[in-house]
LOVEXSE-345382 format. One line per field, with one value per residue: residue number from 1; x, y, z of N, C-alpha, C, CB in turn. Coordinates in pm, 1 decimal, padded with zeros to 6 digits. Glycine has a CB too. Layout:
<recs>
num: [NUM;...] .
n.px: [X;...] .
n.py: [Y;...] .
n.pz: [Z;...] .
ca.px: [X;...] .
ca.py: [Y;...] .
ca.pz: [Z;...] .
c.px: [X;...] .
c.py: [Y;...] .
c.pz: [Z;...] .
cb.px: [X;...] .
cb.py: [Y;...] .
cb.pz: [Z;...] .
</recs>
This chain:
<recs>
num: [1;2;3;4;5;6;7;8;9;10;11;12;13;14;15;16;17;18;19;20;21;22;23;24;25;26;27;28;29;30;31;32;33;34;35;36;37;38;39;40;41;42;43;44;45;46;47;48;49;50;51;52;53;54;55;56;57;58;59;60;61;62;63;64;65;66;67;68;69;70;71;72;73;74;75;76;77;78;79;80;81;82;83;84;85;86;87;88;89;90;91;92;93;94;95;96;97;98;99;100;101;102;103;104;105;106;107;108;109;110;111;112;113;114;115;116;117;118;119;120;121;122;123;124;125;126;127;128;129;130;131;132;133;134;135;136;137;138;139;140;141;142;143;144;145;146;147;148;149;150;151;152;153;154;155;156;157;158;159;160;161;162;163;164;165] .
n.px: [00044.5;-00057.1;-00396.4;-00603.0;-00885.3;-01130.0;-01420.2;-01727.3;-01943.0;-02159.5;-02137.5;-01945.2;-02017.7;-02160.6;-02276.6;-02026.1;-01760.1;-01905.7;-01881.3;-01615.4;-01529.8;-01667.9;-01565.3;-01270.8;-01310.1;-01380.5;-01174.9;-00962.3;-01083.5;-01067.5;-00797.8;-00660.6;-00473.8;-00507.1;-00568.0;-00817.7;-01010.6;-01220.0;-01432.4;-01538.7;-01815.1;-01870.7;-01787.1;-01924.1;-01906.9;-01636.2;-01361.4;-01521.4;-01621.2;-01847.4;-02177.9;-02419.7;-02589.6;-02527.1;-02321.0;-02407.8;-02582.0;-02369.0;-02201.7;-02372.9;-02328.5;-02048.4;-01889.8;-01632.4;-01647.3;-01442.6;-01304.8;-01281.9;-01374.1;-01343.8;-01307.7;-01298.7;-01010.7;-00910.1;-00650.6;-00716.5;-00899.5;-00720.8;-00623.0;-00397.4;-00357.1;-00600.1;-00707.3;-01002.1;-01234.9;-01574.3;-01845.0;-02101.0;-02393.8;-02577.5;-02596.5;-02339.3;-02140.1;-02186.3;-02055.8;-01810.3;-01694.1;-01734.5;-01518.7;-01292.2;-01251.1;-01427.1;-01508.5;-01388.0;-01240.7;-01169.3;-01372.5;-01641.1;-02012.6;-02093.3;-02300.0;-02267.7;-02153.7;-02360.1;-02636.3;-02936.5;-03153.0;-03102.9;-03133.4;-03014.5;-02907.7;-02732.3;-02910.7;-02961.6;-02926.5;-02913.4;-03156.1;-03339.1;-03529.4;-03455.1;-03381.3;-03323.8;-03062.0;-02957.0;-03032.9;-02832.6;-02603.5;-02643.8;-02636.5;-02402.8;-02275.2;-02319.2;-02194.1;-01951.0;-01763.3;-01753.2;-01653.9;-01368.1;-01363.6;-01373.7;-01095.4;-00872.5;-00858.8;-01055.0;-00910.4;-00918.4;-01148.7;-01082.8;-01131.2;-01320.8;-01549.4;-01575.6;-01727.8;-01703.4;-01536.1] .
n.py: [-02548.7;-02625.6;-02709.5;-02905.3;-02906.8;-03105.2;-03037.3;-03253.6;-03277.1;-03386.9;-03319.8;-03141.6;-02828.5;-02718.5;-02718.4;-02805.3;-02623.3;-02396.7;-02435.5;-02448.1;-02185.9;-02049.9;-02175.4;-02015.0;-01752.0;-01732.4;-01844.7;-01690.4;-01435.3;-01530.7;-01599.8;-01830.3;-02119.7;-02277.2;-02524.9;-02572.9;-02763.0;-02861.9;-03075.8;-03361.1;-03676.3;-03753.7;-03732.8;-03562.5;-03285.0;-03190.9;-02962.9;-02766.9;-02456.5;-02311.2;-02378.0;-02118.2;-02055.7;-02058.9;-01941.4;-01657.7;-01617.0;-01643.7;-01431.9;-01239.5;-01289.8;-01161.1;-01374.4;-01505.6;-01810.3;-01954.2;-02218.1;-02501.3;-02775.6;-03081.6;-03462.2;-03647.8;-03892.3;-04180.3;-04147.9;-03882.2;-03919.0;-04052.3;-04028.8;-03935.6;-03688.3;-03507.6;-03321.7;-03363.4;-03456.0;-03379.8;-03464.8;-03382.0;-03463.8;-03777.9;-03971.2;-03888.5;-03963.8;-04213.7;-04336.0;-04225.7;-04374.3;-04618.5;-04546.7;-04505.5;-04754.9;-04837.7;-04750.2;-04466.6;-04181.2;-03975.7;-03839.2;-03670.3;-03655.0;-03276.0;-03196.5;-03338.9;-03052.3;-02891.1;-02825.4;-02990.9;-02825.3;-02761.3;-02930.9;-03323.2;-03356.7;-03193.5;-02974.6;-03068.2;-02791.8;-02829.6;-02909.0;-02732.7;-02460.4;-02112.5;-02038.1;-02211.5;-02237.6;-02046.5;-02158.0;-02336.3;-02189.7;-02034.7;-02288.0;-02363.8;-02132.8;-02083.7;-02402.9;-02380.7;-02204.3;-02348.5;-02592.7;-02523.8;-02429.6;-02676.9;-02840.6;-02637.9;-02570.3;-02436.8;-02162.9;-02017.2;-01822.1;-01655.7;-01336.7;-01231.1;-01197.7;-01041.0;-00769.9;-00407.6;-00172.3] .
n.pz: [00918.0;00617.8;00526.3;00314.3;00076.1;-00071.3;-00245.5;-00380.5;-00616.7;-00869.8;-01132.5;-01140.2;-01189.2;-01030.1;-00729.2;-00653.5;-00756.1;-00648.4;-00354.3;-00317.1;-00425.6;-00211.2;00035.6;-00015.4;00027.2;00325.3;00444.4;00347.2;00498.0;00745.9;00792.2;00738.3;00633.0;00368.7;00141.1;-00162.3;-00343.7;-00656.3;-00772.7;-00970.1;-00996.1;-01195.7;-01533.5;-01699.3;-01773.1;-01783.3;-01802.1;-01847.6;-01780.4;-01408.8;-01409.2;-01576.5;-01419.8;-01158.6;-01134.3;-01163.4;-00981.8;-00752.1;-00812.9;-00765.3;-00464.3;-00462.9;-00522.2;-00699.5;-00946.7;-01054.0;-01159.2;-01356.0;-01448.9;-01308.2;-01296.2;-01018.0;-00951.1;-00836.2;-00686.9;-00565.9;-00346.1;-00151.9;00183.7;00218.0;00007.3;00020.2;00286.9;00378.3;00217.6;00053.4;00016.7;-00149.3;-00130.0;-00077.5;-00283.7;-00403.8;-00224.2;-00167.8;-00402.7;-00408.1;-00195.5;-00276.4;-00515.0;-00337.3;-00201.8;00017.0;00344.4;00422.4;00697.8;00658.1;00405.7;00379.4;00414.3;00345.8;00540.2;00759.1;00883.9;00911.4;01110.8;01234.4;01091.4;00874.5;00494.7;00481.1;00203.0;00004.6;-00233.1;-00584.2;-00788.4;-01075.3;-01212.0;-01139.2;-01015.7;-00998.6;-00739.8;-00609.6;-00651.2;-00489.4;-00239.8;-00253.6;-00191.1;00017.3;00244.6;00207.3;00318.4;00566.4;00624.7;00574.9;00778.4;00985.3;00900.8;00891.3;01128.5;01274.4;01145.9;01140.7;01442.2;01721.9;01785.6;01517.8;01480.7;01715.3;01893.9;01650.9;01683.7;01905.9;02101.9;02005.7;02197.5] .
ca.px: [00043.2;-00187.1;-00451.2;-00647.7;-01025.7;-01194.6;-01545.1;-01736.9;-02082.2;-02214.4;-02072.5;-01842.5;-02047.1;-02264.5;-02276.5;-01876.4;-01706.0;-01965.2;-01837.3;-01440.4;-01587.8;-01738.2;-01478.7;-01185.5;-01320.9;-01394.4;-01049.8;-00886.5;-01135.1;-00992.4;-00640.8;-00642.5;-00365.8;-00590.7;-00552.9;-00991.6;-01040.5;-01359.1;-01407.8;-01726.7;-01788.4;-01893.5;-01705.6;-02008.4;-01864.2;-01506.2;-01311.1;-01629.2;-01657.1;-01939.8;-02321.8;-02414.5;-02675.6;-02454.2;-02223.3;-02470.3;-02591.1;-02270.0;-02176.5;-02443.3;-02310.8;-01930.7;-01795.6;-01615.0;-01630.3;-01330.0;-01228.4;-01291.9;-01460.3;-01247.2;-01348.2;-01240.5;-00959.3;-00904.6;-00570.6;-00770.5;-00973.7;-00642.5;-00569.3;-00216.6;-00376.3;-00670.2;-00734.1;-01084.6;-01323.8;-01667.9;-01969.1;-02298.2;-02531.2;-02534.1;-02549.7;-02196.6;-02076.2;-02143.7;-01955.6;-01693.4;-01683.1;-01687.7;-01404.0;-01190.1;-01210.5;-01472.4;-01512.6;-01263.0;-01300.7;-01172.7;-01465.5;-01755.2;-02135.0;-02081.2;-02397.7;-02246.2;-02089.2;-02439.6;-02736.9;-03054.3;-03239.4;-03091.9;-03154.5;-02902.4;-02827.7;-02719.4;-03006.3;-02853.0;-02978.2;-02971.9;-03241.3;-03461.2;-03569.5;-03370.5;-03362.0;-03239.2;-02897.9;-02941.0;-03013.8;-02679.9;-02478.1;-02688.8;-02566.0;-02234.7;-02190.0;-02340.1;-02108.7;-01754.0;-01668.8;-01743.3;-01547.7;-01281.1;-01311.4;-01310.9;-00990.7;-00812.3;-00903.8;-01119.1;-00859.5;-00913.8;-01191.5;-01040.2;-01140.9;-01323.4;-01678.1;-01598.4;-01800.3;-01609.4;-01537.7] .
ca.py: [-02656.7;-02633.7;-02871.6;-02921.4;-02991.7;-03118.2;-03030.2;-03274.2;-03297.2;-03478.2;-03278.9;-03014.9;-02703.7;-02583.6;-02719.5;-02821.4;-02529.3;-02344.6;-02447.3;-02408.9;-02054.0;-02001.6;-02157.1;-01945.6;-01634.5;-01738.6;-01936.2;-01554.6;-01378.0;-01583.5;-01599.9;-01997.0;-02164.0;-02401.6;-02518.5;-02609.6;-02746.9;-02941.2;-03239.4;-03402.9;-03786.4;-03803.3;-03651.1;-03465.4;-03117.7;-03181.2;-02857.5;-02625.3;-02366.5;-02338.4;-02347.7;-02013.7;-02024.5;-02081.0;-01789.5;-01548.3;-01623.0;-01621.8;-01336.1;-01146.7;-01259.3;-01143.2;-01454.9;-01543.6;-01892.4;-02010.7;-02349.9;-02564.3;-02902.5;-03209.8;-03569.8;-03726.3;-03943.5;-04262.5;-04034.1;-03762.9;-04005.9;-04078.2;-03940.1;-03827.0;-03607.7;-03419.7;-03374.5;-03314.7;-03446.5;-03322.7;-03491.4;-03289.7;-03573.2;-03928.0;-04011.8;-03876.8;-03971.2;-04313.7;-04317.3;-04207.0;-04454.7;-04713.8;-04546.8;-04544.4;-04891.9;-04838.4;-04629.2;-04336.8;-04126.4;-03820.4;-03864.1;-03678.6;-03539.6;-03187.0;-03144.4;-03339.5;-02972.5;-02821.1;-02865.2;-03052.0;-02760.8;-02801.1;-03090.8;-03365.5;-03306.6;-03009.6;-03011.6;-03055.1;-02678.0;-02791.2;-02910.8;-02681.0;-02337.3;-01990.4;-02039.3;-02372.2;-02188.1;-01952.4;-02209.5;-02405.0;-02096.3;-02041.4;-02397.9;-02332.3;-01979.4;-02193.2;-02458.1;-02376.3;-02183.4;-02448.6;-02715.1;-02439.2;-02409.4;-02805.1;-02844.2;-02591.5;-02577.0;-02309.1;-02027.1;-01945.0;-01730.2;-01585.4;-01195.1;-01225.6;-01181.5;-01005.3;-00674.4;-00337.7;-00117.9] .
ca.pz: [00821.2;00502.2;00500.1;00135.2;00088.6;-00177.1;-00265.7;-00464.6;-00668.6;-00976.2;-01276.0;-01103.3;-01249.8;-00972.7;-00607.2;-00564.9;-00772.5;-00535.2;-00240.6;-00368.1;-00390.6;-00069.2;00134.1;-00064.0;00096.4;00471.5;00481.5;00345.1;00568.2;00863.7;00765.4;00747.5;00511.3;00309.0;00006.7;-00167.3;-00518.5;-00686.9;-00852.0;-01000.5;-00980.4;-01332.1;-01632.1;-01822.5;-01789.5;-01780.3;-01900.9;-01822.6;-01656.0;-01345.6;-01485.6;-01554.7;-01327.7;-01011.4;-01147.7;-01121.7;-00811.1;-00658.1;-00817.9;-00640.3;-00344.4;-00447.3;-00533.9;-00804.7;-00982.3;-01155.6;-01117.5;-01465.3;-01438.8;-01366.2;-01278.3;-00895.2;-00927.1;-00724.4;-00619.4;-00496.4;-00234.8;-00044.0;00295.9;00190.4;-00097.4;00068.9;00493.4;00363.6;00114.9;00138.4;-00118.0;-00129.1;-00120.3;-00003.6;-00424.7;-00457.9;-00127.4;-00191.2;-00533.1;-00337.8;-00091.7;-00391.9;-00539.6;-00254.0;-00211.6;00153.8;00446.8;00475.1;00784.5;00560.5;00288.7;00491.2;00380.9;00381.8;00588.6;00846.1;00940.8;00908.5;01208.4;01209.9;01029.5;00684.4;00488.9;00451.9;00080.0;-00055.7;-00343.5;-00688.3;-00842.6;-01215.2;-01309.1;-01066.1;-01039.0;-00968.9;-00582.1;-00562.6;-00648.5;-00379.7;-00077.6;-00179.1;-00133.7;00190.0;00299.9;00179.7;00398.5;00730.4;00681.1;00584.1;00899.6;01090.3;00812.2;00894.5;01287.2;01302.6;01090.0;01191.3;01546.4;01747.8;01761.2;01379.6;01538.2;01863.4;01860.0;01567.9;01721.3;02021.4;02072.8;02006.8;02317.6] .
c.px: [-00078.4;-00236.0;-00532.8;-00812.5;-01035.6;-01321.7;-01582.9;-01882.0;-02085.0;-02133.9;-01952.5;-01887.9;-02131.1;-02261.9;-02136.0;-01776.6;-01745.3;-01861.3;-01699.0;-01441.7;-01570.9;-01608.6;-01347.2;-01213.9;-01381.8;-01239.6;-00935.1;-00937.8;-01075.9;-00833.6;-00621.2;-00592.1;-00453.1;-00586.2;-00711.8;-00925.5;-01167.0;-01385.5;-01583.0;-01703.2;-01822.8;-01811.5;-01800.1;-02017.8;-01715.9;-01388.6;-01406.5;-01608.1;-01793.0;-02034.0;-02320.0;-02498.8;-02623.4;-02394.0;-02300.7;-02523.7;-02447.1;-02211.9;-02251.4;-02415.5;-02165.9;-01849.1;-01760.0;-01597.0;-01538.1;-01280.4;-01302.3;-01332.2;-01354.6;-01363.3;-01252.7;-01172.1;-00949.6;-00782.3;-00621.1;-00805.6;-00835.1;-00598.7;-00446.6;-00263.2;-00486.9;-00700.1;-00851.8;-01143.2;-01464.9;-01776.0;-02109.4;-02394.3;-02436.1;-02501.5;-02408.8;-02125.3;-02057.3;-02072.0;-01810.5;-01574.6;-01609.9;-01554.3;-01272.6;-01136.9;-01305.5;-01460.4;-01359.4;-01307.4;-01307.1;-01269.6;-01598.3;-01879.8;-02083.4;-02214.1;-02406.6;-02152.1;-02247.4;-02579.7;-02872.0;-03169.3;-03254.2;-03104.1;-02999.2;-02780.6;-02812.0;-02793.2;-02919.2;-02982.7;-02985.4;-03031.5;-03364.7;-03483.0;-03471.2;-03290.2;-03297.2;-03089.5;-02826.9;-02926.3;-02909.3;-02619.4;-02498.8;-02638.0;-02413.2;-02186.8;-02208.8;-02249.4;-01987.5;-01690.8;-01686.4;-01676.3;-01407.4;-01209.5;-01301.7;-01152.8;-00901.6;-00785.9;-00996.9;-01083.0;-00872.1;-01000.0;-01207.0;-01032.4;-01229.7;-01450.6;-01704.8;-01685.6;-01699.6;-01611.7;-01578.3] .
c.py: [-02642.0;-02778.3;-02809.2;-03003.7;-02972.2;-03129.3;-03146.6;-03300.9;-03383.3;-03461.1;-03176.5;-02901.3;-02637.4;-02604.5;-02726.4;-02677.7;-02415.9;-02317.6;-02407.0;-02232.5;-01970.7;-02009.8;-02099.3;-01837.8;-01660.4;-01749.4;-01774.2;-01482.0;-01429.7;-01615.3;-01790.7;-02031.0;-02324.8;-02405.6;-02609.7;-02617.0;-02853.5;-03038.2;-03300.2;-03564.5;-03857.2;-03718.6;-03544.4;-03354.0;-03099.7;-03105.5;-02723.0;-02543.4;-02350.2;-02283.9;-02179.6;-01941.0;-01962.0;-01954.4;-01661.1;-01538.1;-01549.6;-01519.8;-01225.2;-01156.6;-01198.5;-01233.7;-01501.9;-01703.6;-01953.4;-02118.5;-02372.4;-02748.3;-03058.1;-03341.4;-03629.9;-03798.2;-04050.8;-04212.2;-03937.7;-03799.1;-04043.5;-03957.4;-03821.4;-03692.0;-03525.2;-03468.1;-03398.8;-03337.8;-03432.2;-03359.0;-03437.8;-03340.5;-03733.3;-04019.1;-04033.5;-03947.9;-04120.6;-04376.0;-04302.3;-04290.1;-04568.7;-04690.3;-04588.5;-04655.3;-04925.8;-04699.4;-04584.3;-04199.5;-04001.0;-03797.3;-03838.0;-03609.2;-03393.1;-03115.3;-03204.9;-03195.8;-02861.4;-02882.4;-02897.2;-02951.6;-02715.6;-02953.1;-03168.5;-03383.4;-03217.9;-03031.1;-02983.9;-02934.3;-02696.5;-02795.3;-02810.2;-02520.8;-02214.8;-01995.3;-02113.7;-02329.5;-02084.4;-02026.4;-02298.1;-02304.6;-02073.6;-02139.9;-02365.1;-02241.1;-02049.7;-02294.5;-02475.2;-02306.1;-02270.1;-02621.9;-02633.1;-02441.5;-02594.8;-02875.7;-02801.8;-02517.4;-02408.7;-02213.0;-01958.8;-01805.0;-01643.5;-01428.8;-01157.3;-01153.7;-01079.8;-00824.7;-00533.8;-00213.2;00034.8] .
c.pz: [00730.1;00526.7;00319.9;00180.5;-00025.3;-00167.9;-00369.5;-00504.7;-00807.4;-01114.3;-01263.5;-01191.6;-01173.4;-00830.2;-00534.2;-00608.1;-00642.4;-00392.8;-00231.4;-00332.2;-00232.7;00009.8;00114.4;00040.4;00245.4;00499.1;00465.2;00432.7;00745.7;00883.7;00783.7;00593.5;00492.9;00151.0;-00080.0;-00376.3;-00500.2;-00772.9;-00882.4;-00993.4;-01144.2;-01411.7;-01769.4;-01845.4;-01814.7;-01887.3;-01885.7;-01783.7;-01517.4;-01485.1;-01430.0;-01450.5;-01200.3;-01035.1;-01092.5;-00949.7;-00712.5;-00692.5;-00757.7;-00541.6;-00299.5;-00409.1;-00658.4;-00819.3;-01097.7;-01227.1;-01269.7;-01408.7;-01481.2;-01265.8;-01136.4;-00994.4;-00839.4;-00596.5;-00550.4;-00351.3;-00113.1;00070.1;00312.9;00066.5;00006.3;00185.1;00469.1;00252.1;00096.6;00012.5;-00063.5;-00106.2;-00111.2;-00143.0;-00406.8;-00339.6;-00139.1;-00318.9;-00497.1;-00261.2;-00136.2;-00424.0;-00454.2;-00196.4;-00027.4;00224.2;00487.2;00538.7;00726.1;00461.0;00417.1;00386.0;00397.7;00472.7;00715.0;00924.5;00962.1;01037.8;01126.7;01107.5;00887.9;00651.5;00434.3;00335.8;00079.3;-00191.6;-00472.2;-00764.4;-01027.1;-01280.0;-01199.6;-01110.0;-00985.3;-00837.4;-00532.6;-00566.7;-00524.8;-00228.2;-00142.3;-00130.3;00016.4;00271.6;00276.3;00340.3;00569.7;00737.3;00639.6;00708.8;00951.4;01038.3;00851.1;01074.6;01287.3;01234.8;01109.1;01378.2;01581.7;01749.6;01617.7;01435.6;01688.5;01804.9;01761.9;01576.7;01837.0;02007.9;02080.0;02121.5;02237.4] .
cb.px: [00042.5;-00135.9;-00618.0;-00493.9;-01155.1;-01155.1;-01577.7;-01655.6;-02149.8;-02373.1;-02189.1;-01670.0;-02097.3;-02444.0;-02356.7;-01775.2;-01736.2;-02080.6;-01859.8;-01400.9;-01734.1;-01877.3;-01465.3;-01194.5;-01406.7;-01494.2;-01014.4;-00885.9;-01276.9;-01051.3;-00532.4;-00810.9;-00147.9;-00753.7;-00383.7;-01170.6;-00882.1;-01446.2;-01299.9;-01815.8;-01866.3;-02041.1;-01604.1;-02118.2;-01897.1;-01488.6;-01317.6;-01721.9;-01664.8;-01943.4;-02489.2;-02420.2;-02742.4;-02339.8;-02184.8;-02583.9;-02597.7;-02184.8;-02158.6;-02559.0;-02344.6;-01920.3;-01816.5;-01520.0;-01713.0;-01252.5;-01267.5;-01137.8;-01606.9;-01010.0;-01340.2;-01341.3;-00924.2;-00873.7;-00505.7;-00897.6;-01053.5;-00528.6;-00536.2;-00032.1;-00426.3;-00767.1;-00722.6;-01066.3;-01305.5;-01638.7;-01997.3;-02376.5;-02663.9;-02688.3;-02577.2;-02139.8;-02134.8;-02224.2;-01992.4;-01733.7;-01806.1;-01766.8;-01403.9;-01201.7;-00987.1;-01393.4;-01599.5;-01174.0;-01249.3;-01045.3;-01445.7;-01712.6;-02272.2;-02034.6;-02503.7;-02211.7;-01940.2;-02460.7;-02758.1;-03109.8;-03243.6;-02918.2;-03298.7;-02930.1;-02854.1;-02518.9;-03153.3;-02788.7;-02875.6;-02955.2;-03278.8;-03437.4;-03700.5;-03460.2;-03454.1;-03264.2;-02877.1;-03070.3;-03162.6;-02562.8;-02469.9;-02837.7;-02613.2;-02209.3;-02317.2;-02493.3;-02144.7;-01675.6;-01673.3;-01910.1;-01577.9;-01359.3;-01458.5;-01423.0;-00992.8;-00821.2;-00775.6;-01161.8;-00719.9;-01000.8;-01258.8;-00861.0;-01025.0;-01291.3;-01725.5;-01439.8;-01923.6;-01600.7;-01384.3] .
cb.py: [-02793.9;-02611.5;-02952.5;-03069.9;-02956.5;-03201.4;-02892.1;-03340.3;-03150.2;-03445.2;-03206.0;-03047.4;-02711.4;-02582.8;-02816.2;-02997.3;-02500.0;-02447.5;-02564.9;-02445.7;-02081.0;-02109.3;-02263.4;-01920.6;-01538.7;-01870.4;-02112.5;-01478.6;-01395.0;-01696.5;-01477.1;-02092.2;-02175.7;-02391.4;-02597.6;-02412.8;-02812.3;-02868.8;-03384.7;-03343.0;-03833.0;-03801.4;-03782.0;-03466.0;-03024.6;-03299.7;-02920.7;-02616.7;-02254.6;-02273.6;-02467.3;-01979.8;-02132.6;-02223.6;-01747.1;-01541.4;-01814.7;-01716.2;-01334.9;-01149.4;-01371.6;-01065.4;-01541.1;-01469.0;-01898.3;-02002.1;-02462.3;-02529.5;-02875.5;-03194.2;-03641.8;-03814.6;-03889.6;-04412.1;-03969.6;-03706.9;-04177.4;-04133.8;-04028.9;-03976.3;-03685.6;-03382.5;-03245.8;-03225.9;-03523.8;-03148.5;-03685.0;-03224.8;-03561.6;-04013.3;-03902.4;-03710.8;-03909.7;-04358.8;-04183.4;-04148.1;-04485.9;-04699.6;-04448.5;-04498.1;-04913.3;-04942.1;-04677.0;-04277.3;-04139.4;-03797.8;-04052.5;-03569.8;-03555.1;-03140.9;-03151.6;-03455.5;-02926.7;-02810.4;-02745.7;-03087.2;-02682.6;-02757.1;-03127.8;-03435.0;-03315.3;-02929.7;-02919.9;-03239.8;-02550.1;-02793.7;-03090.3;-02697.8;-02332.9;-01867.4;-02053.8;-02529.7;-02098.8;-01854.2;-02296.9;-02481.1;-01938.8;-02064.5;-02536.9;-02198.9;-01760.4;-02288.2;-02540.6;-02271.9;-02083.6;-02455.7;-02732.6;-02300.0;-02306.5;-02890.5;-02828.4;-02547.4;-02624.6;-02294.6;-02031.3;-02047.5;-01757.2;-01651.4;-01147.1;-01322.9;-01308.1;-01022.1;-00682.2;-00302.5;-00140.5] .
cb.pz: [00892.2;00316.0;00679.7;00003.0;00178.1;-00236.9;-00307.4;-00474.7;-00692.7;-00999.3;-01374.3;-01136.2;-01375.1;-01027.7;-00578.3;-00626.0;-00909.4;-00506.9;-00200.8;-00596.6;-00414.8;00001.9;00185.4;-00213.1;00011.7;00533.2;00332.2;00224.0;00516.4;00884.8;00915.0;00790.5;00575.9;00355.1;-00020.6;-00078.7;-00658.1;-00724.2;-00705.0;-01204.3;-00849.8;-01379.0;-01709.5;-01830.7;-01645.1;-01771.5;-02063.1;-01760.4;-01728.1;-01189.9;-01417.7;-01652.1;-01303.5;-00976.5;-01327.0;-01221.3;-00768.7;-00637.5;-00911.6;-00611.6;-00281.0;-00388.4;-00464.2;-00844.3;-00978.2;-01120.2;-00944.8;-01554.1;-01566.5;-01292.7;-01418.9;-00778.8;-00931.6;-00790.2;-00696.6;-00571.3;-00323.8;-00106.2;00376.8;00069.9;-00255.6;-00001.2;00656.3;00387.7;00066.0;00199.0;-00163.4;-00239.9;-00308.6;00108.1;-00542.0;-00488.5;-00011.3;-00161.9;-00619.7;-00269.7;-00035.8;-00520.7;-00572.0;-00183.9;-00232.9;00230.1;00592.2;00337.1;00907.2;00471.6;00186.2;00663.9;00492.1;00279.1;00510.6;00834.7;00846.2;00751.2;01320.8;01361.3;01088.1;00606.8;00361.0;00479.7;-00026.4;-00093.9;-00339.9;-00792.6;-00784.1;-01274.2;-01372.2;-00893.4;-00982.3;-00963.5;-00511.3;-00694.9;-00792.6;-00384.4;00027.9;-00276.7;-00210.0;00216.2;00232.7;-00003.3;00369.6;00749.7;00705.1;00443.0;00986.0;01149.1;00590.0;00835.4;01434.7;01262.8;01020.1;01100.0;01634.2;01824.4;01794.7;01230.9;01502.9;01943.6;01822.8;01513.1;01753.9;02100.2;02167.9;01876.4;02417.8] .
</recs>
């Protein structure tokens, strides 16, 4: 059964396309039928493409950024539309919350999939310096398998790790 996540950040040009990204190539790398798009909570890119910043980055790491810059929906926020909605910071998350009309168990931090040693946002990289684009993707690559193994249960990675005879 496909499930569907939605990434989402501020403008949809650098931390949620990101993530759309990232978890594209684990979810093919693991053979998991998922369907990932990105969404911003504001509309001040809408039609963009990602910041060019993020591109590059992630193109060094051999990912491509595609997706075009749309605005959440109050449609999007429902259970029946995505298993999975995932806001970068507690900003967007509570925007979210608003929209949806309250607490929806599907509407999570995405750093609730990440351990005590990252911080609870995912830092918004645009108004900062070079690096800041580099530790989202770092957060990203730590926590989509494990947005991946909780969703689709623990067999996604049966064999995957094991050592080769």
């Amino acid at each position: 059964m496909t499930k569907r996540i939605l990434f989402v950040c501020m403008g949809n040009i650098c931390r949620s396309p990101a993530g759309e990204a990232v978890m594209q190539r684990f979810a093919e790398e693991f053979r998991v039928d998922v369907e990932i798009e990105s969404a911003g909570t504001h509309g001040y890119h809408v039609g963009e493409g990602a910041d060019a910043r993020m591109m590059a980055a992630a193109e060094a790491r051999g990912y491509e950024l595609t997706s075009r810059a749309r605005k959440i929906t109050p449609e999007d926020l429902s259970p029946d539309r995505f298993d999975l909605v995932l806001a970068m910071d507690a900003e967007n998350h509570s925007i979210l919350l608003e929209t949806a009309g309250g607490l929806m168990p599907h509407i999570r931090m995405f750093s609730d999939y990440l351990d005590d040693n990252w911080p609870s946002d995912v830092p918004d990289p645009y108004y900062g310096e070079e690096d800041g684009f580099d530790q989202v993707l770092d957060m990203l690559e730590e926590g989509c398998p494990v947005i991946l193994q909780t969703l689709m249960g623990e067999g996604i990675f049966d064999g995957m790790f094991e050592e080769e005879q």
